[in-house]
N, C-alpha and C positions, 0 to 999 in steps of 0.2 A: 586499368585506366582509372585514373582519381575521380571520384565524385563531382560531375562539374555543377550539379547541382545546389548542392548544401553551399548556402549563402547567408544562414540565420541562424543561431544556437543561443536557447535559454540555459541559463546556469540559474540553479537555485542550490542555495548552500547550509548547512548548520555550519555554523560559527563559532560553536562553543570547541573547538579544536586548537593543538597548541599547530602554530606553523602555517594553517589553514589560508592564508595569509599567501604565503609564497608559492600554493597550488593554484590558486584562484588566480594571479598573476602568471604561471604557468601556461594555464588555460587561455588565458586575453592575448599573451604574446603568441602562442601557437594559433588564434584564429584571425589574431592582426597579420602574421607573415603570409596564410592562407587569403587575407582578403576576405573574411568571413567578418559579419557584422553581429557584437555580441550581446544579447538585451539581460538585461538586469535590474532586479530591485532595485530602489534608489537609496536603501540603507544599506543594502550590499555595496555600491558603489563612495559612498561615503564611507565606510569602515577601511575599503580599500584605497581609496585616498588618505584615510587617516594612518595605516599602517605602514605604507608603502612611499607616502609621500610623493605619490605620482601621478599622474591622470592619463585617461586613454581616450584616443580619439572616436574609434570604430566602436564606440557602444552606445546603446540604446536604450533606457529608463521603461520600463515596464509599468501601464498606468492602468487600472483597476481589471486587471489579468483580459484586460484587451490586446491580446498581442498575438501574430501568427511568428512561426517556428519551423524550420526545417527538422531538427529534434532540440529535445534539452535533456543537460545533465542533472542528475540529480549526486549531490556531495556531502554526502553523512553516512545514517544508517537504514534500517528497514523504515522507520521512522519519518526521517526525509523525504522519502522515497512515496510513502502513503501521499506526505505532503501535499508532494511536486505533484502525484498523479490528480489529488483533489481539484490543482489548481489547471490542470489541462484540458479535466473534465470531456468535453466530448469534442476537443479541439482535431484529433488526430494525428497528434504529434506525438510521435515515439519517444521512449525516454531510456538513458541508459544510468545505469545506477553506479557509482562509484562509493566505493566502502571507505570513511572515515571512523565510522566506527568498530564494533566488536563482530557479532556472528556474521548478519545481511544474508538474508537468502535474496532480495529485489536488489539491495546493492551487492549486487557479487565482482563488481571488479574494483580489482586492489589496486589503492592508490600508486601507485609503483609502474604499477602497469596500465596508467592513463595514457600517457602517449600511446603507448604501442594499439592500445582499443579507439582511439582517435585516429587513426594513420589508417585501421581495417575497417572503419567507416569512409575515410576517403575513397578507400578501394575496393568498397563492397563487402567488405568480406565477412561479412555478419548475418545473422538472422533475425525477423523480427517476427515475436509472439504477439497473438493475440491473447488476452486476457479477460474473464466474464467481472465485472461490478455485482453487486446487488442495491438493488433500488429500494428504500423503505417508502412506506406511506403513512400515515394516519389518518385511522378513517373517521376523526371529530373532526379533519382540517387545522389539528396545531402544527406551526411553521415548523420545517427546519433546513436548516441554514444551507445544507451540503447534505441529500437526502443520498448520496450513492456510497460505496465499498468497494475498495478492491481487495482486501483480507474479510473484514467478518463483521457482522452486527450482533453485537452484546445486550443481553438483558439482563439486570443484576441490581441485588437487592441494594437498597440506602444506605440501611441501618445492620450493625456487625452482630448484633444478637440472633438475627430473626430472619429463616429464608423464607421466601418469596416460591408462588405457585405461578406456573404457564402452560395453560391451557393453546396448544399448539395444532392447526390441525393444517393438513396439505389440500388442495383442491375439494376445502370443505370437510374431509371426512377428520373424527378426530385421530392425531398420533397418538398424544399420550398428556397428563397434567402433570407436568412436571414438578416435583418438590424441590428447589434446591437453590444453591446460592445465587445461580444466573442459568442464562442458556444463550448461547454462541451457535449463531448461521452462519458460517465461510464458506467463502469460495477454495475450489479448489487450491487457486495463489495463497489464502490464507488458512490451508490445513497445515502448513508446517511454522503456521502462529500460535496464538492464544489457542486455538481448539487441540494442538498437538503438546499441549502442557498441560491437559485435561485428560489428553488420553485417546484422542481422536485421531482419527488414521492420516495416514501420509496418501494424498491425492496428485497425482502427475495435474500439472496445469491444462493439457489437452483435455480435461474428464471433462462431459458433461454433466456434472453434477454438485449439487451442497452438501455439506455434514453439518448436521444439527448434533450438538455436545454440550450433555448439563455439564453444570459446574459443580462440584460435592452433592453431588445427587442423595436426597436421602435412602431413595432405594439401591442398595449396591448393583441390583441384576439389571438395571437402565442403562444400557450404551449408547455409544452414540452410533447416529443414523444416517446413512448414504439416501440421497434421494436424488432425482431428476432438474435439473435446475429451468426446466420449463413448467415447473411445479410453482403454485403460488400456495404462500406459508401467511398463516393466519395466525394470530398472537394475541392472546388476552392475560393480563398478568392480575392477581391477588396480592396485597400485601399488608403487612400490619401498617406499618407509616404511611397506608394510601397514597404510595408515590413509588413511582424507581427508575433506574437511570436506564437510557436508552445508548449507547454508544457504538460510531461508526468510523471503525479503522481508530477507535483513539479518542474520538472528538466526542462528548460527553454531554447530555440534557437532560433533564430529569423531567418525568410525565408526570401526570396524574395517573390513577389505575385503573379509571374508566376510560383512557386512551386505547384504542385498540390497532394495532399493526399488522401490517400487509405489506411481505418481503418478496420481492421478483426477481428474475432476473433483469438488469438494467437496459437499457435498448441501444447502449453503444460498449464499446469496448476498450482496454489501456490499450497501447502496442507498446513493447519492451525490449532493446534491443538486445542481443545476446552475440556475444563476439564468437566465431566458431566452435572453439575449444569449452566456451563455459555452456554447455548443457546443463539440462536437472540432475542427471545422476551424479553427474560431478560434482554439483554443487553437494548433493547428499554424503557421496563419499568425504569431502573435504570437510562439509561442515559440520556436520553429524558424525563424523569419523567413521561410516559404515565401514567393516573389514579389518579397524584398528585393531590389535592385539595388545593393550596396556599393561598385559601381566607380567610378571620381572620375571 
């Protein structure tokens, strides 16, 4: 039986795609034939006016991410997808990821196969994950703008000569002082990120847990570290340019070094939808070519 529910669908898009253009119209006519009402940036909808030379009646202008959602699309890459999730924040709207770009483990469905992943939502036929955030804090009270994660929060030095020291410790006790060019907290969603190009383990999204991973650590025998993600992480950084970036999912601010940080788990959650067929391991085998044999 069709979904008689879903009556609302946010589209957010990268843009910088060739074609993109005649997906996104794809999308409007398959939710205008459904009777589905579609909300959209309003530079979204001006590009696609401009491209398309058209205008649509069933859509709705999205005004300062006040908006409720049956689910929304996100349409790029892993990228995108951080985006869209920022901007749903602790709305409760699930989000389905479609791949415009290259690897995507968050967008894993191929453009190709948007209908068919639109048609197993009408009819149920999906799964939705829950997903952990992490929450930052600063404990001087410096603002910042989008304090959550749904892959990883980075600490990394300014300056290209000179690493940076992190003093990290878990519910108070110290871990370790870290020497090195940064140190990355992920969520399990973002162990097959930035922490999995350091050398940090692949974590199924069900864990409950974080991986802490230096960055070119200067001591070689420092791995990285599995902990409990009802653990709170205390961070104090040294640096020679008394300053270093603090970055979340991407989104980038530079502290002072007497800012001290305190990373939790966050108190709400993504939800992701997953069309039956695209599991984790799938996505591992396909993307990662687990099993490939490349040898001639």
């Amino acid at each position: 039986m069709p979904n008689k529910k879903l009556k609302r669908v946010a589209i957010f898009v990268y843009l910088h795609r060739e074609g993109i253009e005649v997906l996104i119209q794809q999308m409007i006519d398959f939710c205008d034939q459904k009777g589905i009402t579609v909300l959209l940036d309003s530079y979204l909808q001006d590009f696609i006016t401009e491209k398309l030379q058209k205008t649509f009646q069933n859509i709705e202008i999205i005004q300062n991410d006040n908006f409720s959602a049956d689910i929304a699309f996100s349409i790029g890459g892993d990228g995108t997808f951080l985006s869209t999730a920022a901007r749903i924040g602790n709305k409760k709207i699930p989000i389905l990821g479609i791949n415009s770009g290259r690897l995507g483990f968050l967008a894993d469905v191929a453009m190709e196969d948007l209908t068919d992943a639109f048609n197993a939502i009408l009819e149920e036929k999906y799964t939705t994950e829950e997903r952990t955030l992490l929450h930052l804090e600063t404990l001087d009270g410096t603002l910042l703008e989008t304090p959550y994660a749904l892959n990883d929060i980075a600490l990394q030095k300014q300056d290209s000569s000179s690493m940076i020291m992190v003093e990290a410790k878990a519910n108070g006790e110290l871990i370790h002082i870290y020497q090195a060019d940064g140190l990355i907290i992920a969520t399990p969603t973002g162990s097959t990120a930035y922490s999995m190009s350091v050398g940090g383990p692949i974590v199924v999204p069900q864990a409950s847990s974080f991986v802490i991973s230096p960055v070119a650590s200067h001591s070689l025998n420092v791995r990285p570290l599995i902990v409990p993600d009802n653990w709170i992480i205390d961070l104090k950084v040294q640096s020679r340019s008394n300053s270093f970036l603090v970055s979340l999912d991407g989104r980038s601010k530079v502290l002072n070094q007497n800012t001290k940080l305190r990373i939790k788990k966050a108190d709400y959650t993504i939800k992701i939808i997953k069309p039956l067929n695209n599991t984790f391991f799938n996505t591992l085998r396909n993307k990662l070519m687990w099993g490939a044999d490349k040898r001639v």
